[in-house]
N, C-alpha and C positions, 0 to 999 in steps of 0.2 A: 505387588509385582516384583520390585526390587526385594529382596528379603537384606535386613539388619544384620552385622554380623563381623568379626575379625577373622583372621586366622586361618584355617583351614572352610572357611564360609566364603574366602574369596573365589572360589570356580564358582561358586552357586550365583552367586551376585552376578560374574561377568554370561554367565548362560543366561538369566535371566533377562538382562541388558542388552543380549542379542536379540532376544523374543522379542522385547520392546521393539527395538530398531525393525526387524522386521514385520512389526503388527503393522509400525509407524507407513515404512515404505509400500502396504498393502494398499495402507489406505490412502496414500498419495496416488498410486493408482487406480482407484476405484472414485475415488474423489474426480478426477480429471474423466473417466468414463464414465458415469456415472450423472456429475452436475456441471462439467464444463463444456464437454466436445458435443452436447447435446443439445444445449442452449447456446449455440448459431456464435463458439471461441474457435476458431480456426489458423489461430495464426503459429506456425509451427512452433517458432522459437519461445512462443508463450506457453504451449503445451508440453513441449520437453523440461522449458522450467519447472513448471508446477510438479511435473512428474520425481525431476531430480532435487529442488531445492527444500529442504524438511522444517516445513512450516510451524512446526512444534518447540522448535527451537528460537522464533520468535514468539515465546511466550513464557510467561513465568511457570518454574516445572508444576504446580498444583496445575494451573490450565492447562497443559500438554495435553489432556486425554479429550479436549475437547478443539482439536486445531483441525478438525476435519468435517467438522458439524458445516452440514448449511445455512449458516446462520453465524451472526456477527459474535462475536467474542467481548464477553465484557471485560474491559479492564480497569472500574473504575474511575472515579472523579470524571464521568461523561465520555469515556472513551474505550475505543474497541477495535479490536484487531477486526479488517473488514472483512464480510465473508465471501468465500473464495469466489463465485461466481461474479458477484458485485465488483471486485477490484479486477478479476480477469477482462471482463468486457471492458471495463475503465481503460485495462492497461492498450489492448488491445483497439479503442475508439483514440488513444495517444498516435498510435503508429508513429514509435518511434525505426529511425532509419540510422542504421552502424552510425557512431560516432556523435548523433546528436547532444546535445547539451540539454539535460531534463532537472528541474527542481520539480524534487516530492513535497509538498506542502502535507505539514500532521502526518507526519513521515511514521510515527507512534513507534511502534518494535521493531520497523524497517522491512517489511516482509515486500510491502508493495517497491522501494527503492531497489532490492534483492532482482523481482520480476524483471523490470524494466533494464538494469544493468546488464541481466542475461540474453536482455530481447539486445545489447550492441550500445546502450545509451551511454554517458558519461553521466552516471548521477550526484544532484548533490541532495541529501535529504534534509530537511527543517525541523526540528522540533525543539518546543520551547518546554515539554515536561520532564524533568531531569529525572523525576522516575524511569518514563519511558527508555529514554537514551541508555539507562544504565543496560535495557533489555537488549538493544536494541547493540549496542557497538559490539557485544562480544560475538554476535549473529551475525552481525555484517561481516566483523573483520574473518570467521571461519567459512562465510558463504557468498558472500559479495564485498572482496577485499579490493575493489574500484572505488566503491560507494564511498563520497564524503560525506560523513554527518558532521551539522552545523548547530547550533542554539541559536534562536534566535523566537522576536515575535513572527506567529505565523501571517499575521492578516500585513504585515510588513515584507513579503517576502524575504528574497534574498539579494540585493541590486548588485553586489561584489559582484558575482557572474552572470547578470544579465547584460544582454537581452538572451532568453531564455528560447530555445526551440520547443520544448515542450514543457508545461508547467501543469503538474497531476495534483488536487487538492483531494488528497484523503479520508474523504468524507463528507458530510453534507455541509451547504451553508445557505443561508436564508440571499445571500447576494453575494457577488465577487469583488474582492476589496480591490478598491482601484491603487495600489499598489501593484498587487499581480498582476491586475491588467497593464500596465504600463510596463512592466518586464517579457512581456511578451514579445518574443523579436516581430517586427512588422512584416508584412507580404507573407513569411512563412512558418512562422513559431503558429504553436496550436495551443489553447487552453483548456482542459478536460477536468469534470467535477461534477458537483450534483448539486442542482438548485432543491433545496429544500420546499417543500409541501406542508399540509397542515400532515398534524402527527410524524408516522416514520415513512410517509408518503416523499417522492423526489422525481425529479429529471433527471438522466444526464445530461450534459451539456457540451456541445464542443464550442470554443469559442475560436475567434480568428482576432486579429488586430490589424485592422484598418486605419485610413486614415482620418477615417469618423471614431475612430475610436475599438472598442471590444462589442464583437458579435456575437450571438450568443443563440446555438440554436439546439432543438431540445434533438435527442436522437432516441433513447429508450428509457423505461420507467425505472426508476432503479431507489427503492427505499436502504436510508442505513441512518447511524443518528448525525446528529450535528455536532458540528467540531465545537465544542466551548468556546475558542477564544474568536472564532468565526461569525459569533453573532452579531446580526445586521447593526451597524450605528453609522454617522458621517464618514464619506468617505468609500460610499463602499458603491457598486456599479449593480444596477438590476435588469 
């Protein structure tokens, strides 16, 4: 699509690179009518997101031609850019409100941190794959320049800025590590994720944090894989 070339091949290349941009920006459109507004995403500022933020851009350029597919994106040593339906509801079952305070756990290319920022939130995103991160900060900084990204272990949260109003874990896990839970502000922080099933089977889950502790209740079916560093051991809340 891009043609090879110096010199007098530079128009050719920048024409071409506009077709891209606009194949890109069709299908951000059609993506959003298509598999979100259909499947019961409503929420305005999520839908102008997805419409304006160029999801291709979180991803390494060989993957770009596939940032629109219904379907999770592999990236990889177990991980994947989620697919867009899957993280719109997530984001969307978050309800985040202006100014809240949100860790993205397995924050990966940053696409989901990206949404959420746009929906009014103060995000910080997690990730501990230094591959990932490398995708992910040049994305952020040209399309969600709020967004902190941070390294760290995921099932460790982030306690620096908890207690957390919203804590989004991007992707699936067999149980929620009681780290997270315990960064959850009390009475009104929310937990959102996906309890893992056998296979690529899942919950979502909204949780709450009470004084008993993290609640945890299922709200719709939602398969994608499991986070690697997520799997169930001590310490983790079911």
């Amino acid at each position: 699509m891009i043609r090879a070339g110096l010199g007098n091949a530079q128009p050719d290349r920048m024409l071409d690179m506009d077709v891209l941009a606009a194949d890109f920006s069709a299908a951000r459109h059609f993506m959003v009518d298509g598999q979100i507004r259909p499947n019961r995403v409503s929420d305005p500022r999520l839908l102008k997101a997805m419409r304006e933020i160029p999801r291709e851009r979180f991803l390494p350029p060989h993957l770009a031609p596939l940032a629109y597919i219904d379907a999770d994106v592999d990236l990889g040593d177990g991980r994947v850019l989620m697919e867009p339906l899957a993280i719109a509801r997530l984001a969307q079952l978050a309800a985040v409100r202006e100014g809240e305070k949100a860790l993205v756990v397995g924050a990966g290319t940053g696409y989901g941190a990206a949404l959420l920022a746009a929906c009014g939130a103060s995000v910080t995103a997690l990730e501990e794959d230094a591959r990932l991160c490398d995708i992910a900060r040049p994305a952020l900084a040209a399309y969600a320049a709020s967004v902190r990204l941070v390294a760290g272990r995921l099932a460790e949260g982030w306690a620096e800025g908890a207690p957390w109003d919203v804590v989004l874990i991007q992707g699936a896990a067999p149980a929620v590590p009681a780290a997270l839970a315990e960064q959850v502000r009390p009475a009104s922080g929310r937990l959102v994720g996906v309890l893992a099933g056998r296979g690529r089977t899942g919950s979502a889950v909204l949780g709450e944090r009470t004084a008993a502790g993290l609640t945890l209740r299922p709200v719709f079916d939602c398969a994608t894989a499991v986070l690697p560093p997520l799997l169930a051991r001590a310490g983790f809340v079911f």
